[in-house]
C-alpha positions as CSV (number, residue, x, y, z in Angstrom):
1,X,-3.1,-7.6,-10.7
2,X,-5.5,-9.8,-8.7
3,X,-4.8,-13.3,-6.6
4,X,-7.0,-15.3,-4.7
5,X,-6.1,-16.7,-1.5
6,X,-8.0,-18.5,1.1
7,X,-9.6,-16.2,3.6
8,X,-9.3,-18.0,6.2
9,X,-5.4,-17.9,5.9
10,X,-5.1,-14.3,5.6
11,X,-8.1,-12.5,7.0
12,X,-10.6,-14.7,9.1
13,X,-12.4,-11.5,10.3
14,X,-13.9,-10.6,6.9
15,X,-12.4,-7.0,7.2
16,X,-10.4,-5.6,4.4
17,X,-7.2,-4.4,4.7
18,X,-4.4,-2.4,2.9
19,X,-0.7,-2.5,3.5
20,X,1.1,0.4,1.9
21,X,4.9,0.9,1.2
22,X,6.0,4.4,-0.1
23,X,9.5,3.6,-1.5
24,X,12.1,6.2,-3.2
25,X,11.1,4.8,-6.6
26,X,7.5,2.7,-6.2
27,X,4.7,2.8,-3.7
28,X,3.6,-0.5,-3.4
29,X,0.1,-1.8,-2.1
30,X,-1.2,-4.5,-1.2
31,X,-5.4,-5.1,-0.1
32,X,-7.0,-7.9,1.6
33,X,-10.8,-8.3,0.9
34,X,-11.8,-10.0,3.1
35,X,-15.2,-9.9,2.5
36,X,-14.6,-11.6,-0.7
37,X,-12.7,-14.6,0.1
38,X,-9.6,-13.2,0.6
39,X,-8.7,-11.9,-2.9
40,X,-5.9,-10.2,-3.2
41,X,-5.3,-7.1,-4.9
42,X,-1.7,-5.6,-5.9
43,X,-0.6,-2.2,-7.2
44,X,2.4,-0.7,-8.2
45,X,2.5,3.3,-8.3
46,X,5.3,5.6,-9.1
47,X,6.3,7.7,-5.9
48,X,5.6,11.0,-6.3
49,X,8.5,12.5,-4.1
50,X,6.9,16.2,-3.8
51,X,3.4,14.3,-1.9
52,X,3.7,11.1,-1.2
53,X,0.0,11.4,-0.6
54,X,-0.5,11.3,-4.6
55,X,1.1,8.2,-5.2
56,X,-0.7,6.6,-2.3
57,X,-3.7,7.7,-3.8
58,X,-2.9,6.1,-6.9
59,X,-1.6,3.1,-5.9
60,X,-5.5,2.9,-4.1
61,X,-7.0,3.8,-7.1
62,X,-5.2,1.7,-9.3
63,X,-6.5,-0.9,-7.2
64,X,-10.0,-0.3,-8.0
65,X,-11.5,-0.9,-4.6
66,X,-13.6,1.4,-3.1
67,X,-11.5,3.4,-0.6
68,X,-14.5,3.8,1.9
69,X,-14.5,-0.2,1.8
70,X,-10.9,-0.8,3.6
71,X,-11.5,-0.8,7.1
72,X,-7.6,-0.8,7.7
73,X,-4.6,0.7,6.1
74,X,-0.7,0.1,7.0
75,X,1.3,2.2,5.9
76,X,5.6,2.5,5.9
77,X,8.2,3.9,4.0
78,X,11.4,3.5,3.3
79,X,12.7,6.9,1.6
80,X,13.4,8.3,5.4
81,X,16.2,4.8,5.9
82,X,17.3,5.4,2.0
83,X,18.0,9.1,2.8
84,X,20.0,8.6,6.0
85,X,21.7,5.8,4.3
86,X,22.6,8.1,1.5
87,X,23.1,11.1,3.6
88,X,21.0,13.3,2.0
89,X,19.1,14.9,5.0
90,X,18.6,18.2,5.3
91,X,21.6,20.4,6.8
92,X,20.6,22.1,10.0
């Protein structure tokens, strides 16, 4: 899924950035090209609980965007506040 926004409302320094979310259910993305007027590209990913890593990668992938391009990633996650909310850490 792709959006155009105005650059100068979301990225005035012509970099391109991604914002990453690694959820218990979705890893969600979201990239700022900055470089091309601010277009906005969107991904949804399935998590992949044994590596996150993989559904990060294809939630970047999915995107199309050359990964060597971003010059920024962000990156959270909520499974580590779900699973203390939940109580399912591990027993020590």
């Amino acid at each position: 899924m792709e959006q155009n926004f105005s650059a100068q409302a979301l990225d005035s320094t012509g970099s391109v950035v991604a914002g990453i979310d690694v959820g218990g259910t979705f890893t969600d993305l979201l990239l700022i090209d900055g470089r091309d007027g601010g277009r906005v590209h969107i991904a949804k990913t399935p998590t992949t609980v044994d590596n996150q890593a993989f559904g990060v990668v294809a939630a970047l992938g999915a995107t199309g965007f050359p990964v060597d391009g971003i010059d920024l990633i962000v990156h959270g996650t909520t499974t580590t506040t779900n699973a203390v909310l939940e109580r399912r850490l591990a027993k020590t």
